[in-house]
Backbone as CSV, one residue per row, in Angstrom:
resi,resn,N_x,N_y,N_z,CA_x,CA_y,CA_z,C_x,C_y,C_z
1,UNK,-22.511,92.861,-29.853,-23.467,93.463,-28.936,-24.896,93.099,-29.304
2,UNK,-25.254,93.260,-30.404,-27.001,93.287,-31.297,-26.717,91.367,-30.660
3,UNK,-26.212,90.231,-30.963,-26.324,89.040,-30.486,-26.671,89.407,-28.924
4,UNK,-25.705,89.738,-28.378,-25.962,89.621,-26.738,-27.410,89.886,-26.600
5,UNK,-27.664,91.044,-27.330,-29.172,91.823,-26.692,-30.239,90.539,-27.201
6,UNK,-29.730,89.996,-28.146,-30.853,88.753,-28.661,-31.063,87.965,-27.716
7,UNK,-29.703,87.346,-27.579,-30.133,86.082,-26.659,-30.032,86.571,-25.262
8,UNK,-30.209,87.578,-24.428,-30.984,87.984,-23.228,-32.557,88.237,-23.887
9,UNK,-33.048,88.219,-24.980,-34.402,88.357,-24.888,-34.805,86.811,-25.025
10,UNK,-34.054,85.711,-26.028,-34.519,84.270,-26.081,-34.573,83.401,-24.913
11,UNK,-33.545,84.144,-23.980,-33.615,83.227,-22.626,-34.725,83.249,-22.375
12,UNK,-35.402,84.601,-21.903,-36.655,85.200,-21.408,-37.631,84.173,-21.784
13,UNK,-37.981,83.693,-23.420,-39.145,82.741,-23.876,-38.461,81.352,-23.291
14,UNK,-37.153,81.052,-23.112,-36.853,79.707,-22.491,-37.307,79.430,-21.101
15,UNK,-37.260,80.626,-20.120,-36.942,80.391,-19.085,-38.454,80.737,-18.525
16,UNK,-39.487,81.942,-19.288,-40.496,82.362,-18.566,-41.733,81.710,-19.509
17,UNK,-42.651,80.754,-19.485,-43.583,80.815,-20.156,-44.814,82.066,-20.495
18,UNK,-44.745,82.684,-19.179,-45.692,84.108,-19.594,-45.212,84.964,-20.624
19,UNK,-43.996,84.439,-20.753,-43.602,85.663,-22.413,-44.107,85.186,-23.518
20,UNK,-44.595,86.155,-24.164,-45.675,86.497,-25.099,-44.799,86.906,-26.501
21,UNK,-44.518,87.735,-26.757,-43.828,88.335,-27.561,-42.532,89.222,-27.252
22,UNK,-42.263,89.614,-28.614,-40.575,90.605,-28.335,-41.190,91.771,-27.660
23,UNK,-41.984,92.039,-28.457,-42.847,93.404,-28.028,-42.860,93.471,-26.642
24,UNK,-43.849,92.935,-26.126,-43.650,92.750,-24.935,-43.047,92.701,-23.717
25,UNK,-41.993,91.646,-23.941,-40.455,91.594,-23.279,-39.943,92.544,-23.243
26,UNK,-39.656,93.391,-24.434,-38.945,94.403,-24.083,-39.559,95.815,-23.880
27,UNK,-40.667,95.691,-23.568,-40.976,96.927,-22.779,-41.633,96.658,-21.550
28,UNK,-41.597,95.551,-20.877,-42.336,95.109,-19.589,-41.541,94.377,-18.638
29,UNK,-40.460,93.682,-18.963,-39.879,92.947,-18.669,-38.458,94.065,-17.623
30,UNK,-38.723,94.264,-16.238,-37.962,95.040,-15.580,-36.639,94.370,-15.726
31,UNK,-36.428,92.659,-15.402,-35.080,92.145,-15.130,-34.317,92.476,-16.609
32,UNK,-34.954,92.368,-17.857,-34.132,92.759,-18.870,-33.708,94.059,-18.977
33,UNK,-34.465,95.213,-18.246,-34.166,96.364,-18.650,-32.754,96.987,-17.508
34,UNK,-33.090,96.088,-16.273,-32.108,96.298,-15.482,-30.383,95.495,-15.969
35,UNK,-30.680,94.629,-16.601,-29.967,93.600,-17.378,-29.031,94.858,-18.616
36,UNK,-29.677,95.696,-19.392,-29.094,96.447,-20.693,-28.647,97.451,-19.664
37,UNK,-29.421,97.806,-18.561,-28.857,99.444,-17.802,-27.456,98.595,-17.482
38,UNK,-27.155,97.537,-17.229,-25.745,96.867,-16.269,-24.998,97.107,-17.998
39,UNK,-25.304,96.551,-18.759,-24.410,96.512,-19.831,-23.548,97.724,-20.402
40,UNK,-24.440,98.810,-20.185,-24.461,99.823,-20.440,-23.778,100.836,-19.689
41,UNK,-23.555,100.551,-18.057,-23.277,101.001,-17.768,-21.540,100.793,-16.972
42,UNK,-21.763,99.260,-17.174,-20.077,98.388,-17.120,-19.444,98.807,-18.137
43,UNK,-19.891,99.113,-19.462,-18.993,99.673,-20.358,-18.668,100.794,-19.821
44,UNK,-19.216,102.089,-19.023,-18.331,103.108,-18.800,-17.550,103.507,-17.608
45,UNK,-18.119,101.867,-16.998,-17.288,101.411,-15.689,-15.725,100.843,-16.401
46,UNK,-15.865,100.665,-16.861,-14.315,99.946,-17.635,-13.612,100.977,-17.878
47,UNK,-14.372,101.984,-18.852,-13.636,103.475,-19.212,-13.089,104.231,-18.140
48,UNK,-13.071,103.877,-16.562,-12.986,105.014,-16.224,-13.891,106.195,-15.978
49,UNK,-14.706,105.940,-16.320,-16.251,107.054,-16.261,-17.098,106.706,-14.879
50,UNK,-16.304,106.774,-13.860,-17.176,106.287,-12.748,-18.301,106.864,-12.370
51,UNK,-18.486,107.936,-11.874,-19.430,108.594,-11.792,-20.802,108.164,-12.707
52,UNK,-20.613,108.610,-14.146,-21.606,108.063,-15.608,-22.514,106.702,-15.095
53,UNK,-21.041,105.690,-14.879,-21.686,104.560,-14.458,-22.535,104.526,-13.414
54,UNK,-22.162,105.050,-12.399,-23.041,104.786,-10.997,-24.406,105.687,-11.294
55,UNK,-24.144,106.880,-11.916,-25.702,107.742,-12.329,-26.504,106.580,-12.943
56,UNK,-25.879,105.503,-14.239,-27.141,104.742,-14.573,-27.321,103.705,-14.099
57,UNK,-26.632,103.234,-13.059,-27.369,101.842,-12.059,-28.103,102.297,-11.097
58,UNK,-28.085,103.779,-10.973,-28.659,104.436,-9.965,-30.385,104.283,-9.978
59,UNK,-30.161,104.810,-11.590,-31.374,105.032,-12.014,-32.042,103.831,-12.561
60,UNK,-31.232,102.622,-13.449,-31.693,101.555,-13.098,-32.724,101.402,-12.042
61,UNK,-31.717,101.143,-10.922,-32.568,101.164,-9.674,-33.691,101.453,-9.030
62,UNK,-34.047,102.568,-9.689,-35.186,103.114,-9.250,-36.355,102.870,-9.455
63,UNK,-35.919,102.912,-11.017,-36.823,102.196,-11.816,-37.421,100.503,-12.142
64,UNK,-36.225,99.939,-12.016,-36.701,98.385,-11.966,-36.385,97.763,-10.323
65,UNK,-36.579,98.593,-9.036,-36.311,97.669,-7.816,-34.802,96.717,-8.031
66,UNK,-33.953,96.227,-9.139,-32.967,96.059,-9.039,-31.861,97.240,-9.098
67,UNK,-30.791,96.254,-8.155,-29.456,97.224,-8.000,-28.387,96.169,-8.274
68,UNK,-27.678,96.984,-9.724,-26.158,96.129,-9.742,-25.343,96.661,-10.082
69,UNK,-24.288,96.987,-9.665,-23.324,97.865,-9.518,-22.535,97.106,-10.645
70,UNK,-22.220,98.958,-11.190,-21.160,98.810,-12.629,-20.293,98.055,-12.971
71,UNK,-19.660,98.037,-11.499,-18.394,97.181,-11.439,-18.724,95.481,-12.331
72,UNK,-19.740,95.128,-11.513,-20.109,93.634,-11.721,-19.929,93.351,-13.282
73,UNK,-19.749,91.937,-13.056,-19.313,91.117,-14.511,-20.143,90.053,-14.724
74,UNK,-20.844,90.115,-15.440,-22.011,89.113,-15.883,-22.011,88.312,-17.436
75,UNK,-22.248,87.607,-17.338,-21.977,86.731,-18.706,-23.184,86.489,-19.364
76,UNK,-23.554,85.773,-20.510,-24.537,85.709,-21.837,-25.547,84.764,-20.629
77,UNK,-26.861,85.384,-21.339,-27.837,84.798,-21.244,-28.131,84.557,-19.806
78,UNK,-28.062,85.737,-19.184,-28.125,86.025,-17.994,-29.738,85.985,-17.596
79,UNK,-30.527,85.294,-16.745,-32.000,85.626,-16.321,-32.555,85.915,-15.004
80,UNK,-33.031,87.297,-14.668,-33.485,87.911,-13.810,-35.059,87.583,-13.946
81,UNK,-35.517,86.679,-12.570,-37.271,86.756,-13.035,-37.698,87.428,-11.775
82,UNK,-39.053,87.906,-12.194,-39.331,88.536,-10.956,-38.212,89.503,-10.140
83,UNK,-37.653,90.479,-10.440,-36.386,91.118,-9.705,-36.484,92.123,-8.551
84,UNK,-37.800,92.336,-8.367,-37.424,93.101,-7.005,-36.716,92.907,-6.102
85,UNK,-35.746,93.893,-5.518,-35.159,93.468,-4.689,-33.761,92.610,-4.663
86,UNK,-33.241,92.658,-5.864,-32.037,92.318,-6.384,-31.086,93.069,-6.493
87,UNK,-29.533,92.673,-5.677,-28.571,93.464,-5.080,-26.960,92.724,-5.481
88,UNK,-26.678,93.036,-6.580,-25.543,92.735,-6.932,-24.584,93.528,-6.960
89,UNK,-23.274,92.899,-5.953,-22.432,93.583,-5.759,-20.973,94.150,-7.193
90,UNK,-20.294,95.124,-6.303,-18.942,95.473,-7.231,-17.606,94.361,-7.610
91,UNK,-17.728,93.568,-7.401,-16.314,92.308,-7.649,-17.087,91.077,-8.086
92,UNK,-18.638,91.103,-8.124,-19.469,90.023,-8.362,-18.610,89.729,-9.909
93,UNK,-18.872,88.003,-10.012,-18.757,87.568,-11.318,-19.442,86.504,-11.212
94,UNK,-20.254,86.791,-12.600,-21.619,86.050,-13.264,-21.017,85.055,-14.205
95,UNK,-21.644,83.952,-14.216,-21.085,83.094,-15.450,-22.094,82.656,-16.385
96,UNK,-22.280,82.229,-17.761,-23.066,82.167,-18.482,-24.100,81.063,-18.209
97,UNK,-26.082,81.731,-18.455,-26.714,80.638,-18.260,-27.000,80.688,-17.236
98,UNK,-26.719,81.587,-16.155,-27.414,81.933,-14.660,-29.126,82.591,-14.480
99,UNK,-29.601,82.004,-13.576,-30.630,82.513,-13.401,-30.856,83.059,-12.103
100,UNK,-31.547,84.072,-11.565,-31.807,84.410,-10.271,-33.052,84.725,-10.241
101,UNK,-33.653,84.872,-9.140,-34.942,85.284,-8.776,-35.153,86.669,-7.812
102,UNK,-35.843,86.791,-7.386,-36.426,88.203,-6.682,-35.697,87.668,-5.373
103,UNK,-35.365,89.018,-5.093,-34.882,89.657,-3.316,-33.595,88.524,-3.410
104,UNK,-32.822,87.910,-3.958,-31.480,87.835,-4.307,-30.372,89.039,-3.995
105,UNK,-29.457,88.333,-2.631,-28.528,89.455,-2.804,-27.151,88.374,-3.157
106,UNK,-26.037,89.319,-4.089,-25.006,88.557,-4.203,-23.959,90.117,-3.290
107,UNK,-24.216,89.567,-2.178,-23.138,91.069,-1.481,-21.886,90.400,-0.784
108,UNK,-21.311,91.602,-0.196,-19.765,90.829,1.110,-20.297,90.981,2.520
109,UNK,-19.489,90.778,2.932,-19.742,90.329,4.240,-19.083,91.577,4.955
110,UNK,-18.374,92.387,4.650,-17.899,93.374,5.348,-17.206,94.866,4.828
111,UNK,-16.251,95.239,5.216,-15.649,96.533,4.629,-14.424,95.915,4.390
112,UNK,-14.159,94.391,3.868,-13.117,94.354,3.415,-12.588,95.225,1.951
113,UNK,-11.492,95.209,1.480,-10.953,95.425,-0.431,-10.601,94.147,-0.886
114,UNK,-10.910,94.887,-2.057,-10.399,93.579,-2.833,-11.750,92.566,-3.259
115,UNK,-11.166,91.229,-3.866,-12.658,90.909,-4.328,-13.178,90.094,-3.138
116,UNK,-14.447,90.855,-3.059,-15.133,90.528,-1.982,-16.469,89.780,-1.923
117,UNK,-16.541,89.878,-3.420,-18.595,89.693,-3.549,-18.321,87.700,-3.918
118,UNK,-19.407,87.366,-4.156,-19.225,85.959,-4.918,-19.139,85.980,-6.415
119,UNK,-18.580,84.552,-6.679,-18.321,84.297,-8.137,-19.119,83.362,-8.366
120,UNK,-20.041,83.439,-9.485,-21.179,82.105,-9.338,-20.889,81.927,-11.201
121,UNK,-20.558,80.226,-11.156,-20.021,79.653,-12.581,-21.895,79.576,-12.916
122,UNK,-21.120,78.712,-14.337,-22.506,78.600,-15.201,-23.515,77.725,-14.737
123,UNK,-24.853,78.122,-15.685,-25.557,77.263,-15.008,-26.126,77.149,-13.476
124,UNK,-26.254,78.301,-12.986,-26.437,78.258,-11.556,-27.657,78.652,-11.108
125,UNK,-28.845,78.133,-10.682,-30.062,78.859,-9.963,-30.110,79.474,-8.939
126,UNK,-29.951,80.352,-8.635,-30.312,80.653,-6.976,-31.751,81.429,-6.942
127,UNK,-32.701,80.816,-5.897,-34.299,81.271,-5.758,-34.036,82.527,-4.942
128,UNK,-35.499,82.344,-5.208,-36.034,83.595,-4.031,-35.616,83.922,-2.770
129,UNK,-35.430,84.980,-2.453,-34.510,85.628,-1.110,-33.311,85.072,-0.496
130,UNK,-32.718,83.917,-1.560,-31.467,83.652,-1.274,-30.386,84.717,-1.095
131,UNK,-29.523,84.563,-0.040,-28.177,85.657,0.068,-26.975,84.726,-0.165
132,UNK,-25.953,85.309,-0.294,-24.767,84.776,-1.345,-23.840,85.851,-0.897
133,UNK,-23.073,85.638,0.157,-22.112,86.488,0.615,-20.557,86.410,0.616
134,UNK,-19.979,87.016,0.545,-18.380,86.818,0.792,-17.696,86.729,-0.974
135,UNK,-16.581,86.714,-0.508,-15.581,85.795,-2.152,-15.506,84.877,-1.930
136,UNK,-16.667,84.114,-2.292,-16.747,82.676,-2.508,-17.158,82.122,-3.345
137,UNK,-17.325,80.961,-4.445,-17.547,80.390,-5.490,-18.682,79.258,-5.193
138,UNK,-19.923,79.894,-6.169,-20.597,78.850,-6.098,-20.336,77.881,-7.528
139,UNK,-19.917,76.746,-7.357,-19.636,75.948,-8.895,-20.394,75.442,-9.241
140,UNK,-20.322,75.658,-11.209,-21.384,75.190,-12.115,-22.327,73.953,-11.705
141,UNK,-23.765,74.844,-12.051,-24.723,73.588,-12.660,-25.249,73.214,-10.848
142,UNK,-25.133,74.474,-10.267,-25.291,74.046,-8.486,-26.807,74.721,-8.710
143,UNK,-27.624,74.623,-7.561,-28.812,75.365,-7.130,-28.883,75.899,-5.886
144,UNK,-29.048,76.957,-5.224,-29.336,77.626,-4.266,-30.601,77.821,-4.064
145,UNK,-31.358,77.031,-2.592,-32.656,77.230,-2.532,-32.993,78.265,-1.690
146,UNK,-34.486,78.920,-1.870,-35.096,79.781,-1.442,-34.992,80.007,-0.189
147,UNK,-34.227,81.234,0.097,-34.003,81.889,1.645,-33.068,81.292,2.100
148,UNK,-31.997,81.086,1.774,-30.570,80.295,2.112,-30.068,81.297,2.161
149,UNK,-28.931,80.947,2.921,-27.462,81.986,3.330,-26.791,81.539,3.672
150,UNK,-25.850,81.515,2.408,-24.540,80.779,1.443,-23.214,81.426,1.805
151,UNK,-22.313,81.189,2.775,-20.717,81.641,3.452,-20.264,81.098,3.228
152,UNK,-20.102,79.375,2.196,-18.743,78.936,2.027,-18.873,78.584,0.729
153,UNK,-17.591,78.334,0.184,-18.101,77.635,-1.149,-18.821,76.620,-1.840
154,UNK,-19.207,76.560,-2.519,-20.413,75.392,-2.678,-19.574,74.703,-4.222
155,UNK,-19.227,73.270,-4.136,-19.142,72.539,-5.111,-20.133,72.459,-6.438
156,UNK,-19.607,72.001,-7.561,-20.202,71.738,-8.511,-21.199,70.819,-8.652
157,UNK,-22.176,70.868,-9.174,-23.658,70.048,-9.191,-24.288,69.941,-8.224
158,UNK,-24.524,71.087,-7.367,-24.923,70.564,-6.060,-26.062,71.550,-5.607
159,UNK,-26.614,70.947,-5.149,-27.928,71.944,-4.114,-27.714,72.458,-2.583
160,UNK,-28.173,73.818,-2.313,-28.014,73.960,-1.297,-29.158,74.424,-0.464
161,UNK,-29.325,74.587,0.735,-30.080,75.111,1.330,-29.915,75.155,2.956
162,UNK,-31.139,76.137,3.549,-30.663,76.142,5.181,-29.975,77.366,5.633
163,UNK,-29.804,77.802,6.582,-29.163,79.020,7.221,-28.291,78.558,8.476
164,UNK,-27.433,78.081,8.531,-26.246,78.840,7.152,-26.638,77.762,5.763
165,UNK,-26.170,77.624,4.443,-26.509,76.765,3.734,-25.663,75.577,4.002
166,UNK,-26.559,74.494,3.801,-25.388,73.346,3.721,-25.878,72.462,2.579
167,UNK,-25.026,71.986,2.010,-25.216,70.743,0.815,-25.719,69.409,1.068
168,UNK,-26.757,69.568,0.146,-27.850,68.359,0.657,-27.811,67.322,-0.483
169,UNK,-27.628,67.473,-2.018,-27.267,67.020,-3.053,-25.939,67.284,-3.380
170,UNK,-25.544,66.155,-4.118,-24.038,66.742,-4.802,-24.155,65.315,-5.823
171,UNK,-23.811,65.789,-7.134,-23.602,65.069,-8.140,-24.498,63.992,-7.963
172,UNK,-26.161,64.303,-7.664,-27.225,63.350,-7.967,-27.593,62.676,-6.794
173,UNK,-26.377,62.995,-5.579,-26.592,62.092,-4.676,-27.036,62.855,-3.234
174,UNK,-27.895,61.990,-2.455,-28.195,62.790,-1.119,-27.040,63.221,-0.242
175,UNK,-26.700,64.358,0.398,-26.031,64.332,1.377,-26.215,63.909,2.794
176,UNK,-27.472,64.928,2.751,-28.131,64.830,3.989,-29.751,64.745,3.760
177,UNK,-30.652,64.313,4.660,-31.475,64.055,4.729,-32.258,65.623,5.127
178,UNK,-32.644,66.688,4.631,-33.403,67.427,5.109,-34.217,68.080,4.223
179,UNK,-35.328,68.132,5.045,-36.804,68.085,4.194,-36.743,70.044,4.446
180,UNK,-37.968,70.791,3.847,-38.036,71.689,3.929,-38.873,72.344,5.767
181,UNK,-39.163,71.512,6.076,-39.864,71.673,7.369,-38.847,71.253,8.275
182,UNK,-37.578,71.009,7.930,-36.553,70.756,8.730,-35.288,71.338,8.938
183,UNK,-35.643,72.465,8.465,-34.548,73.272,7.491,-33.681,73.864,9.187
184,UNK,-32.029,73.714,9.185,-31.470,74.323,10.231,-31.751,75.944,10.893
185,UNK,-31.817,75.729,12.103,-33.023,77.318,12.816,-31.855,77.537,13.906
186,UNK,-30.772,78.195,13.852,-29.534,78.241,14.440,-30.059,79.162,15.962
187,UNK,-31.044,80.306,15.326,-31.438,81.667,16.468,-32.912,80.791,17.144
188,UNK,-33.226,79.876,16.751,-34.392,79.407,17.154,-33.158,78.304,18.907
189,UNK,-32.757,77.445,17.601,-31.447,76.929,18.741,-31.072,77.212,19.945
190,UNK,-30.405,78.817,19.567,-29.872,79.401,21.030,-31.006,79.517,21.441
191,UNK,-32.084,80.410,21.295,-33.150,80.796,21.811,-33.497,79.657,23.248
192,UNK,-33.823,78.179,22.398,-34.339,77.176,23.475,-32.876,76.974,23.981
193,UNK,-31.745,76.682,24.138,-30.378,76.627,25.009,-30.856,77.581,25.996
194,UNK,-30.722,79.101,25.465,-31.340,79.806,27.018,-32.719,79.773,27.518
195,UNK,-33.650,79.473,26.879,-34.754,79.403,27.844,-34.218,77.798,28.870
196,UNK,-33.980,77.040,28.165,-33.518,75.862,29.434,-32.513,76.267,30.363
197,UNK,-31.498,77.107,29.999,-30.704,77.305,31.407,-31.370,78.272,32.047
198,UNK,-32.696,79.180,31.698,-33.022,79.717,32.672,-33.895,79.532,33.717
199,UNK,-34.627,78.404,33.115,-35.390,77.223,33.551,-34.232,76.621,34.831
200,UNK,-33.641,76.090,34.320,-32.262,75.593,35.272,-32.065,76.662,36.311
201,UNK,-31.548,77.772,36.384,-31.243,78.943,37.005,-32.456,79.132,38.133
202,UNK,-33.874,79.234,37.339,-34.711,79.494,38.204,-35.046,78.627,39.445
203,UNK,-34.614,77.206,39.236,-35.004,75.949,39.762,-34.034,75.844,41.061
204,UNK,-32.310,76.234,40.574,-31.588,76.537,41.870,-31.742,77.288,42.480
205,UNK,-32.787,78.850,42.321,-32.827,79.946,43.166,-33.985,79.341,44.073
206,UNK,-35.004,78.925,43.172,-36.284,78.128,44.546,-35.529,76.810,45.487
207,UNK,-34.790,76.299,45.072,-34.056,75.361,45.840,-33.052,76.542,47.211
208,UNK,-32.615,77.147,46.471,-32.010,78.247,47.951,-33.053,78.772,48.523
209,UNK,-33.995,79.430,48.187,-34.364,80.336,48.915,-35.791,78.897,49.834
210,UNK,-35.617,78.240,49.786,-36.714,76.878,50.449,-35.812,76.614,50.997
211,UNK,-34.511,76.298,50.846,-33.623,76.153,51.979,-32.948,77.220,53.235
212,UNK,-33.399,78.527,52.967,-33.515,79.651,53.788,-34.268,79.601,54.447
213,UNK,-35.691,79.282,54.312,-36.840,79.049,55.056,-36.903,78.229,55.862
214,UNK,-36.163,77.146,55.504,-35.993,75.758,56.350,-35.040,76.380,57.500
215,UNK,-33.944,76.864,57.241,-33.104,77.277,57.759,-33.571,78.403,59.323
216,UNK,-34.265,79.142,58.550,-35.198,80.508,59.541,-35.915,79.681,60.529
217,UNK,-37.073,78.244,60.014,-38.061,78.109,61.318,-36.936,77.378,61.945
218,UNK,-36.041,76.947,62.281,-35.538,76.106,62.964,-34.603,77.388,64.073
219,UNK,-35.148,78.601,63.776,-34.372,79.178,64.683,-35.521,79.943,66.180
């Protein structure tokens, strides 16, 4: 245990240059403190102590803007930066060497049972306001970019991004060509589909009703 608590504070100087000292870290640092409340409180999620558990992710919560439920399984050297707004679900599994960022949700997609949340291997980034839904596997050493929303599984070494996400890198190589100003806009999509058929729509009603008129002087 005294190791674990170490190297969640050494990540911290690996991963954040603004860390300063131990001192510091560990009394300022919300993602670590939300990080020991999960540890702390999965141990009495294991026991059987359900209730216990959910009182201290509760309060977690309150206190550091993150929420991660007891249930969840997280591995060494776990890094939360910036965590507001971080929502980890009950069947989630963490793998060692993960990092996440603020407004990160790893949730399901519905009121299914069973495991429902995602499984994200080692080595995995996912940014800012990325979502990560369903039982699905994101595999090692992948990246999830900022404001993506991730429904299928995502291969190993690979980058994702876009809404829904799609894989743009994989093992060094381009998939697809898309820049960040190009990013897929699915509700933007429909949006222009119906403004053109209503465009369309409007164009056959002035075509009838000019042919009514035509129709009237000739009587």
């Amino acid at each position: 245990m005294l190791k674990k608590l170490k190297e969640d504070i050494e990540v911290i100087f690996e991963q954040d240059p603004a860390a300063r000292s131990y001192f510091e870290v560990m009394l300022t640092y919300s993602g670590l403190h939300a990080l020991w409340s999960h540890r702390m409180a999965h141990w009495f999620y294991k026991h059987k102590l359900f209730f216990v558990a959910r009182l201290i992710s509760q309060v977690s919560r309150f206190f550091t803007g993150i929420e991660i439920h007891p249930g969840a399984q997280i591995g060494r050297r776990f890094f939360i930066d910036h965590g507001m707004g971080i929502v980890i679900g009950e069947t989630c599994e963490i793998g060692d060497n993960v990092t996440i960022y603020q407004g990160v949700t790893l949730g399901g997609t519905g009121k299914e049972k069973g495991k429902r949340h995602p499984t994200i291997k080692d080595n995995v980034l996912i940014a800012s306001g990325a979502k990560v839904l369903g039982s699905i596997t994101v595999g090692a050493n992948s990246k999830i970019g900022a404001g993506s929303v991730v429904l299928k599984d995502v291969p190993e070494n690979s980058t994702v991004v876009g809404i829904p996400g799609q894989v743009v890198i994989q093992n060094g190589v381009k998939i697809k060509n898309l820049n960040h100003g190009d990013l897929p806009n699915p509700v933007g999509d429909r949006l222009k589909a119906m403004d053109e058929e209503i465009q369309m729509l409007r164009s056959e009603l002035e075509a009838l009703k000019g042919g009514s008129t035509d129709d009237n002087s000739n009587l």
